[in-house]
N, C-alpha and C positions, 0 to 999 in steps of 0.2 A: 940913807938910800931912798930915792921916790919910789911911790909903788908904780906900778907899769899899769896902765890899764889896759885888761884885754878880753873877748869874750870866749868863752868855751863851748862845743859842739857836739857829739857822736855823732858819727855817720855809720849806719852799716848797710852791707852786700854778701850774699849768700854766707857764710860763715866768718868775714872778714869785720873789725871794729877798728872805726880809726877815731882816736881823740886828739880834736883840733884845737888848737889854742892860735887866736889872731888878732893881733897889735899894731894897730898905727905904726908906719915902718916905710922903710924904704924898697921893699920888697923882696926881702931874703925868705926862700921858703925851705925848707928840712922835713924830709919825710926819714923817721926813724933814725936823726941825726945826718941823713945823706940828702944831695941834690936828687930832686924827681928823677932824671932821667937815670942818674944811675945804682938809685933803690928800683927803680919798675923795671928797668932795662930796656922797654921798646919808646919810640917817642910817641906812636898811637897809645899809650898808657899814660904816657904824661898828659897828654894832650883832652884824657877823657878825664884826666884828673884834675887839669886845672880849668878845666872847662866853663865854669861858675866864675872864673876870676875874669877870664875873658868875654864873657859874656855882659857881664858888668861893668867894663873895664877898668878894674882896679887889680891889673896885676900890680902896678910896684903901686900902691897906696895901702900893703899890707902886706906885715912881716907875718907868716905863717910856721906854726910848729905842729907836725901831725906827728903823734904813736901810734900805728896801726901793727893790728897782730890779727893770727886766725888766716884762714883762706890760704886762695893763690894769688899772684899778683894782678889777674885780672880784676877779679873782687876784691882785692886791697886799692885797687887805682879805683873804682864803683864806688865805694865804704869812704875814699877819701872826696872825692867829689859832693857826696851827698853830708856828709860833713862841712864840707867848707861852704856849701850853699847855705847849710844850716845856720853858720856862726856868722856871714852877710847877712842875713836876716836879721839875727840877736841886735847887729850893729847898726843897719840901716833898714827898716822897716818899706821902705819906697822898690827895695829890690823884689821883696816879693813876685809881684805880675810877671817878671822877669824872667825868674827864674823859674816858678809855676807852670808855666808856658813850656820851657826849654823839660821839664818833668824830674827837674833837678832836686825837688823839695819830696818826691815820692819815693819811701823805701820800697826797693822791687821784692817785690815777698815770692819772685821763685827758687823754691830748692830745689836740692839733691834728690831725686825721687829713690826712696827705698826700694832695696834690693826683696824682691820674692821669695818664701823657699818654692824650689820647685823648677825657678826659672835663673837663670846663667848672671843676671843681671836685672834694672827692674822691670825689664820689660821682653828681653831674650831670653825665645825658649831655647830648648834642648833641640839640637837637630832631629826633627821626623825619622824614622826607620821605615819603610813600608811593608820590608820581608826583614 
């Protein structure tokens, strides 16, 4: 059996990990074994997902394989995007400015902002009383 040559990535978003594997291909992509639109459900999810492919335009010049875990599917469709921009770069170097540009190559480092004691949430207080 040949071996397959292909590059691998991590992409993450707020709590979400997606591991991409991408191979010269005719353009079959699987997120967690399913078709994008119906692992994320909305097609604005798919669409911030494959974002990077279109941009570059190599949707079908590459078979894609994501596992992503963690989060929700807004930050699992984030975590894959910023994945798959990762492993176009691994593979062609020249995309870079590309996708740099588009802010596809930057992990967004906002969280969850921790809950307070004291307050309802991390930032809601307790309703005032005045009498």
């Amino acid at each position: 059996m040949a071996e397959q040559q292909y590059t691998g990535a991590v992409g993450r978003r707020k709590t979400a990990i997606a591991r991409v594997r991408l191979a010269p291909g005719g353009g079959r992509i699987l997120i967690n074994d399913k078709a994008p639109l119906s692992y994320l459900g909305r097609r604005t999810l798919e669409t911030a997902a494959l974002n990077p492919l279109r941009l570059t335009d190599n949707l079908r010049r590459f078979d894609i394989s994501v596992k992503v875990e963690g989060g929700g599917v807004s930050g699992q469709a984030g975590a894959v995007a910023h994945g798959i921009a990762r492993a176009l770069i691994d593979f062609d170097e020249n995309l870079r400015p590309v996708l740099k540009r588009a802010g596809l190559l930057t992990r967004d480092a906002r969280m969850k902002e921790r809950k307070k004691y004291g307050l309802k949430r991390a930032r809601k207080a307790p309703q005032y009383t005045k009498r």
